[in-house]
C-alpha positions in Angstrom: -11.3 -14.5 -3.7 -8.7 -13.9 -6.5 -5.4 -12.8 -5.4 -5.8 -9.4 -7.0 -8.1 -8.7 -4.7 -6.4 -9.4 -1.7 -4.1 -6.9 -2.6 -6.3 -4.4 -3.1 -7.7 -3.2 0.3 -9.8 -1.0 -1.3 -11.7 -4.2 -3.3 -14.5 -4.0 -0.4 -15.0 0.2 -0.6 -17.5 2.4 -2.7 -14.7 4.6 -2.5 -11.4 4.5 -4.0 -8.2 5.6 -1.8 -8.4 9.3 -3.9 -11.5 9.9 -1.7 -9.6 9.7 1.7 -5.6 10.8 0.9 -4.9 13.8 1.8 -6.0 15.9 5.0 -9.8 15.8 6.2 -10.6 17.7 8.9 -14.0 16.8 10.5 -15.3 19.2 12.7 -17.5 19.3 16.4 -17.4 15.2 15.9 -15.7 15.1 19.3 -16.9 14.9 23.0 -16.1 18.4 24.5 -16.4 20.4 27.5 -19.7 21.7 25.8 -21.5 18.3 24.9 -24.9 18.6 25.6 -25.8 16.8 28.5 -29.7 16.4 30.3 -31.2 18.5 32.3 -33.3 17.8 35.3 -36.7 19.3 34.4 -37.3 19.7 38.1 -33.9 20.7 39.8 -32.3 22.5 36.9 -29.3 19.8 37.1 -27.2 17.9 34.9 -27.8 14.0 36.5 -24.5 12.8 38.3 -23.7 9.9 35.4 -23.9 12.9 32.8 -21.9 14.8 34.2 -17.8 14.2 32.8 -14.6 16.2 31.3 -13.0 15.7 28.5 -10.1 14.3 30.4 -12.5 11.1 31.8 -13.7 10.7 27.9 -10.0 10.4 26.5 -9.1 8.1 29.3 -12.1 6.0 28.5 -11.6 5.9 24.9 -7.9 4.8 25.7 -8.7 2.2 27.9 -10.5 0.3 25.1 -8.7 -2.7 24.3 -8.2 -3.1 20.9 -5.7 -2.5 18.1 -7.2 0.6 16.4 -6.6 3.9 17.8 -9.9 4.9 19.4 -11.5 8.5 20.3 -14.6 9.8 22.4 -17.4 10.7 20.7 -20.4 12.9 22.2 -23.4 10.3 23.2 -26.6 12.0 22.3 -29.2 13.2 25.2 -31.5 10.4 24.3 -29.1 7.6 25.1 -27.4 9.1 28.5 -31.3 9.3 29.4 -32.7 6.4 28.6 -29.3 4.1 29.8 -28.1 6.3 32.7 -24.6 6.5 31.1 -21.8 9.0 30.6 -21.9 11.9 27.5 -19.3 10.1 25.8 -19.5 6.6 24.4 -15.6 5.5 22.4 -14.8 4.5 19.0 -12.1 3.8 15.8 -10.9 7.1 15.1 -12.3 6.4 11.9 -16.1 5.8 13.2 -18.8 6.8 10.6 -19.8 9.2 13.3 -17.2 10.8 12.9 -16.5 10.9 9.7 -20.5 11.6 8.4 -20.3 8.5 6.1 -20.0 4.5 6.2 -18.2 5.2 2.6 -15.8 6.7 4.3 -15.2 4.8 7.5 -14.5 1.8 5.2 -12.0 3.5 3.0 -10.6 5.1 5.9 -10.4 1.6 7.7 -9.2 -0.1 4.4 -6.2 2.6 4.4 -5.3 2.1 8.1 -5.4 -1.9 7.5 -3.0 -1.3 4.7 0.8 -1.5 4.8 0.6 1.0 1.3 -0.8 4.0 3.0 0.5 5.6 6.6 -2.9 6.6 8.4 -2.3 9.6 11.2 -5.2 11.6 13.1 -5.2 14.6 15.6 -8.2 14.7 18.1 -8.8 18.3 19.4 -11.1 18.1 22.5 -11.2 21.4 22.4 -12.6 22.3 19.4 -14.3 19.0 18.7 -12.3 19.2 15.4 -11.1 15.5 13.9 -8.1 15.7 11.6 -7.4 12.5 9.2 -4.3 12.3 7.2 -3.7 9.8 4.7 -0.6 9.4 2.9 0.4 6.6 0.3 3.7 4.5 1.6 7.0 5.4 -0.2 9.2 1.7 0.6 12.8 3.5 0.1 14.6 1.0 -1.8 18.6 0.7 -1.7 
């Protein structure tokens, strides 16, 4: 690899860093209080592991140990039924799940892995609303 491009992080992405500064709000991405969950067929009730709040799924995306910020995301229907799990699975704030695109997880993960560009989100559980803000790094010089 030439040294140019280990200083680009961008050398890996489809996208360039236009694509991602600025503020991108991705909306209903989030696990909320009105993810769908199973029903029982027979009793007319959501199964005990699918049944969580909003508080649980922050805690259990927080609890992940690892460097990147992480955030719940609503697991679908198919996978609490066919693994008995909880509506929420967790993941980089930047998760293509999230964000509707693998061209733009990577230049969103290229931007937070960069010292050039300060990388900030706001997860609204309520709304299910993902905010993104990407802003190139101003070094103040003296």
């Amino acid at each position: 690899m030439t040294e140019e491009l280990a200083d680009d992080p961008f050398h890996d992405c489809e996208l360039d860093p236009d694509a991602v500064l600025g503020t991108q709000t991705f909306e209903d991405v989030l696990f909320t209080d009105d993810t769908e969950t199973p029903v029982n067929v027979l009793t007319g009730e959501t199964p005990a592991h699918s049944q969580a709040t909003v508080e649980e799924a922050k805690a259990f995306a927080a609890s992940i140990d690892t460097d990147t910020p992480q955030i719940a995301l609503p697991a679908s229907v198919e996978a609490q039924v066919e693994t008995a799990s909880k509506p929420y699975t967790s993941a980089a704030f930047f998760h293509f799940k999230a964000t509707g695109s693998l061209k733009l997880h990577r230049a969103y993960h290229a931007a937070y892995e960069s010292d050039a560009f300060i990388v900030a989100f706001e997860a609204d559980y309520e709304t299910g609303n993902l905010t993104i803000i990407v802003e190139r790094e101003t070094k103040q010089t003296k």
